[in-house]
N, C-alpha and C positions, 0 to 999 in steps of 0.2 A: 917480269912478264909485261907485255904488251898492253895499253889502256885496250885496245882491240882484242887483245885475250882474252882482257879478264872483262868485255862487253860481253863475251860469247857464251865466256864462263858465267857470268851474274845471267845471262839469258834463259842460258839449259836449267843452273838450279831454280829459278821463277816459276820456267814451266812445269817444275814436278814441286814443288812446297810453295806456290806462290796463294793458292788458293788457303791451303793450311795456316799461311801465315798471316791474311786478312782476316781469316772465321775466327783464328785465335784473338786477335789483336781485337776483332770488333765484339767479341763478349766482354773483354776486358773495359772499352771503352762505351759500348752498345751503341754505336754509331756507325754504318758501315760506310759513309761516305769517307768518315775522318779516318777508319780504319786504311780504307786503301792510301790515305794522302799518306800517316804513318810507314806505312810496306814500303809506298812509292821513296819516302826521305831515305828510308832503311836500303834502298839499290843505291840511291845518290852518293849515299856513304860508304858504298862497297866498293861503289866504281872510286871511289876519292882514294881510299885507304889500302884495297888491295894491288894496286898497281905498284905502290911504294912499298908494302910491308909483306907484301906475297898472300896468296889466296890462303883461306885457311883448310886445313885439311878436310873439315866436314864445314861445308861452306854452306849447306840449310840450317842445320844449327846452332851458326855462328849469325846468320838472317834472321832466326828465328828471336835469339837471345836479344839480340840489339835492337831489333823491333819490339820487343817487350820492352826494352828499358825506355824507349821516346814514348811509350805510349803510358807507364808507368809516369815520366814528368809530365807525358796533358794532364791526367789522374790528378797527381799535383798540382797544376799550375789551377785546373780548376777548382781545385779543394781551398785552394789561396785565395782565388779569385771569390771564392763563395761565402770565405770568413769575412773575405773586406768587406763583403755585400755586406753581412749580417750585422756588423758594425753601424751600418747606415739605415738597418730597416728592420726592424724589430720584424717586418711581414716576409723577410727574405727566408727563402728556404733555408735548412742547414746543408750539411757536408755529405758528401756523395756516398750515399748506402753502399756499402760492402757488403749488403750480409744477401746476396742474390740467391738461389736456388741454384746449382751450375749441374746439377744430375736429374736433369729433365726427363720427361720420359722416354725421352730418344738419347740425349747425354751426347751428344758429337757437336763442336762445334762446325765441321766441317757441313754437315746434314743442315744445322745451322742458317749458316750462309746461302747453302741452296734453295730454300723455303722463302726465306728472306728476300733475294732475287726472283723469288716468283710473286712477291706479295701481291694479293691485291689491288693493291692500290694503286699499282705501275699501268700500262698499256701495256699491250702484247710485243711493239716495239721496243719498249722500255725494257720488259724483261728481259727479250733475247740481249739485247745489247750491252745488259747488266750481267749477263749468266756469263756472255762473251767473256768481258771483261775480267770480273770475279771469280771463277772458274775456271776458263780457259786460259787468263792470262794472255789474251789478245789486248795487241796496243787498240788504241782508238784506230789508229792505217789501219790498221790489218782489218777492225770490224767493217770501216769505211770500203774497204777493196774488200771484201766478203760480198756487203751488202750492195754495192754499188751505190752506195753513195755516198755527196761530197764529207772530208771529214769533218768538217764543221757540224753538218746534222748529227753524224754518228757522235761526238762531240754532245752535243747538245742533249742526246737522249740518255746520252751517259750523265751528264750533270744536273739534268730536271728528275731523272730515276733518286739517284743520289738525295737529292734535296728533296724528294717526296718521303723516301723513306726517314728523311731524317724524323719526321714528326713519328714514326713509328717504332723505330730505334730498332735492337736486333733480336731478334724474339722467333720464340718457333710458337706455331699453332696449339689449341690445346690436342690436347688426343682426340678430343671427336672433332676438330677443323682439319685432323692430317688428311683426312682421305679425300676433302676435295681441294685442298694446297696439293696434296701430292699430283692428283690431277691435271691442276695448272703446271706443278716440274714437269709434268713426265710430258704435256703438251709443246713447252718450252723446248724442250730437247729435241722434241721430235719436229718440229719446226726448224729446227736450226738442220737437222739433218735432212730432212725435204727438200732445203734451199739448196745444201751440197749435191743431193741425189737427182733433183730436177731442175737446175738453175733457171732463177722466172725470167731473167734478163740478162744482157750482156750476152759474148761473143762465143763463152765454154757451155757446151752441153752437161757440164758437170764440175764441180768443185770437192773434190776426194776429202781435202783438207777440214773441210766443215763438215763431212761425216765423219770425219776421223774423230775430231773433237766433240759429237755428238754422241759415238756410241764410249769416249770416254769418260764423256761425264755418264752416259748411262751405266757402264762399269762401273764408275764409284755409286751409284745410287744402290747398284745392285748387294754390292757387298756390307755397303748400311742398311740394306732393308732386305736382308735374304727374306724373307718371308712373307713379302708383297708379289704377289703373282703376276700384276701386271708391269713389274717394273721386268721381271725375267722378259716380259710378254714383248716390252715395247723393245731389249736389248736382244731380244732372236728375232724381231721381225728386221731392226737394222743390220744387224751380223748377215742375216741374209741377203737382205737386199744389197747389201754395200759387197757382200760376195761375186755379185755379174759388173760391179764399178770397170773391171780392165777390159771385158768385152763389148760395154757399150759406143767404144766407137773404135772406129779402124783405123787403118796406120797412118792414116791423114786426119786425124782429127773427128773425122763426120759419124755423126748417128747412126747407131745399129740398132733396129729394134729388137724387144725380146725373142721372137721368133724367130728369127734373122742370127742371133747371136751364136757366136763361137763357144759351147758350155765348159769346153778342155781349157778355157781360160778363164773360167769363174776361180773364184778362190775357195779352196777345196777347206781349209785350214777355217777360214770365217764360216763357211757351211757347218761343219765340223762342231765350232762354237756355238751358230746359229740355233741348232737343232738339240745341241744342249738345254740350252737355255730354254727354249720351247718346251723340251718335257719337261721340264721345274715346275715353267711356268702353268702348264696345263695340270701336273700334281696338286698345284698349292690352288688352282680354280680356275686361271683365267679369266679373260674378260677381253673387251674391243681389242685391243692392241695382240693379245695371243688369239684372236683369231686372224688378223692380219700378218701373223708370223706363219699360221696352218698353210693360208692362202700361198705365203712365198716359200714355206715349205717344200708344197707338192710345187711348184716350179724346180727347186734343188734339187728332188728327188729325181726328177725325170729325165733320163739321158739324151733326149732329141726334144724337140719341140712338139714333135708327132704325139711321144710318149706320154706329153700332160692331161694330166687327169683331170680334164676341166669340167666333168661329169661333178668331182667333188668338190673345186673350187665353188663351181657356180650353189655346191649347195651349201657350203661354208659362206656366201658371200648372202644367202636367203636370211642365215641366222644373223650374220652382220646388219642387214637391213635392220632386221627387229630389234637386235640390242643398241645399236647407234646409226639409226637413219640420218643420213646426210646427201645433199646430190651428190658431191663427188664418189660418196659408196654406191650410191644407185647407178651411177654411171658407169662406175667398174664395173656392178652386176651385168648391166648390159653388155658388156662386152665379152665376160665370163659364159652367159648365155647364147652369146652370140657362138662361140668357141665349141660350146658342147654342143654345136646342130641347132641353135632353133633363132638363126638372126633376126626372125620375121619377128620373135618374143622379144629380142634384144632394142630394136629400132621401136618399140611400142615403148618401151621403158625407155629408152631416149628421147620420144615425143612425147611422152606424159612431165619431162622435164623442162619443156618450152618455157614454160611460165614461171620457171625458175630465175629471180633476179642475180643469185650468187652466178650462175654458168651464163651469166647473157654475154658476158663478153670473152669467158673460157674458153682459151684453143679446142683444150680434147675434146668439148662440144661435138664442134661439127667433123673432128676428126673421127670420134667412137662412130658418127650417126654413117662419114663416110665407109668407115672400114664396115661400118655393117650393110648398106647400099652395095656396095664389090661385093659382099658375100650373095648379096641376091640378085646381083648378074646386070643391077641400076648403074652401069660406070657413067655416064654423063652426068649423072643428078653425084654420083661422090667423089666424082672429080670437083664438081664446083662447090662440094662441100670441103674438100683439102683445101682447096684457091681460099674460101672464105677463113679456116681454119689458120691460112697463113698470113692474112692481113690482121691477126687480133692478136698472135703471139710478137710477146719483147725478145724471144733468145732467137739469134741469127740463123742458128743450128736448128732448132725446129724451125725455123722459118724455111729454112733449105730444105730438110724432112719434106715438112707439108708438101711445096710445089715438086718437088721429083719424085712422090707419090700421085701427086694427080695430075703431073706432063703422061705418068704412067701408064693411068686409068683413061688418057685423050681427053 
């Protein structure tokens, strides 16, 4: 086989055991920086060996095995390393405990690793970039051309992540720390899918690829933690959303707004999933995240644009306020309100947001405040609130949106 073969080959099994193979390897050594260096030696050597000796038949757990053994001699080499100490320093620790707990109250290492990548102790850049990597099994390119930026940065927040946690080692939360780590995962995720679903910058109104990888790491969370409601919560509001991904734009590339959109090509099959997961998650209680699945719900349900029920968005999106106020959910509301007949409500709740430092430089600003100005018949005043809308967005694709919305409006 071809060194090219077998690059393709060593690719595809990465992508489905690569993350298994670090969580493994980093309880073993409780390091998850040296774990990935480990994995990463463990491809070096597959690329070296299976071109000459032929791939092996079950080539995960021929990766899996031989990543255990290099990570078995660090084991060694520091267990050696730590008698010579003790030769020299009576104050030196001894030999590397063996006798760990490995049947936590969660017991996965793969759960693990995902906790881990969300530690505290990271930035919110650090995590996504580490979840990227650790999880998804993205190169550093690939997060660099995700994120759009140079790969040097992406680069770098990979290896300042890496080197924070090392002081923290690989550790899951105690049981009462999981609900608000879980928290930061399920934020982690959901970020990463946001950026796919609304790209902040550069030239695509969408990156499919990073919701793909976001509602799969929400899949795995979901089948480690069937019985966390919001984890269903947060994996049927992506199934859904990521459902309208093929009719958001047209056959030239350019932005479709929801209203606007083609529904005969949403994706029937992710709806389908969507709305599974939503009843679990509202069985098992719910929270912010399954009420934003309810929200994109009734958008699925509805066969025309006409048909949405925005009478119960806008009142699913009242309880939203209460249980997690944020601008950007008030802002929705506004536009919710605006939708059920009452824009005059809607534009009050977009001006009581003025003073808001998070939206002063936010597009949808003065885009929500224009779509509501059009709804009350003001087109001069939401035309120049588009014009302004389009000087504050980085994606080229809303920038085009905006202005051919308010040449629209005159």
């Amino acid at each position: 086989m071809s060194v090219e073969s077998v690059r393709r080959v060593v690719d595809a099994v990465w992508r489905i055991d690569g993350a298994h193979i670090v969580a493994g390897i980093a309880r073993l050594v409780n390091d998850v920086g040296l774990a990935e260096e480990i994995a990463q030696d463990t491809l070096v050597i597959a690329l070296e060996q299976w071109p000459r000796d032929g791939v092996p038949d079950d080539p995960g757990p021929w990766l899996r095995a031989t990543a255990r053994h290099r990570a078995i001699d660090v084991i060694r080499r520091r267990t050696r390393y730590a008698e010579k100490l003790r030769l020299f320093s009576r104050d030196a620790e001894g030999g590397v405990e063996d006798g760990t707990d490995l049947d936590d109250h969660i017991g996965d290492d793969l759960l693990r690793l995902i906790f881990t990548a969300a530690h505290p102790v990271l930035s919110t850049e650090g995590k996504v970039a580490l979840t990227l990597r650790l999880l998804g099994g993205l190169s550093t390119v690939e997060i660099a051309r995700a994120f759009l930026i140079p790969e040097a940065t992406a680069a770098q927040r990979i290896v300042r992540a890496k080197r924070m946690l090392s002081g923290v080692g690989f550790t899951m939360p105690t049981p009462a720390e999981t609900a608000e780590r879980l928290g930061a995962v399920l934020g982690v995720v959901y970020l990463i899918f946001n950026e796919g679903y609304s790209a902040t910058s550069g030239t695509d109104w969408a990156r499919p690829a990073l919701c793909s990888e976001a509602m799969r790491l929400g899949r795995v969370l979901a089948g480690l933690l069937p019985d966390e409601p919001e984890v269903h919560g947060l994996v049927a509001l992506m199934e859904l959303q990521a459902s309208r991904l093929p009719a958001r734009t047209d056959a030239d590339g350019r932005p479709v707004l929801l209203g606007d959109q083609d529904r005969r090509r949403w994706d029937r099959l992710l709806i389908r999933r969507g709305l599974a997961a939503l009843d679990r998650a509202e069985t098992l209680g719910g929270g912010p995240y399954t009420l934003q699945a309810a929200i994109a719900a009734c958008h699925a349900r509805a066969v025309s644009s006409d048909d949405t029920d925005w009478g119960r968005i806008a009142a699913l999106y009242e309880v939203l306020v209460y249980v997690r106020p944020s601008p950007v959910v008030r802002l929705n509301q506004a536009v919710a309100v605006g939708k059920a007949g009452d824009p005059a409500r809607g534009l009050r709740i977009v001006d009581a947001l003025s003073a808001e430092r998070a939206l002063r430089d936010y597009p949808q600003r003065p885009a929500v405040r224009g779509e509501l100005l059009a709804q009350l018949d003001r087109t001069p005043e939401a035309a120049a609130e588009f014009r302004r809308a389009a000087t504050l967005t980085h994606n080229e694709s809303e920038r085009t949106l905006f202005e051919a919305r308010a040449a629209e409006l005159g």
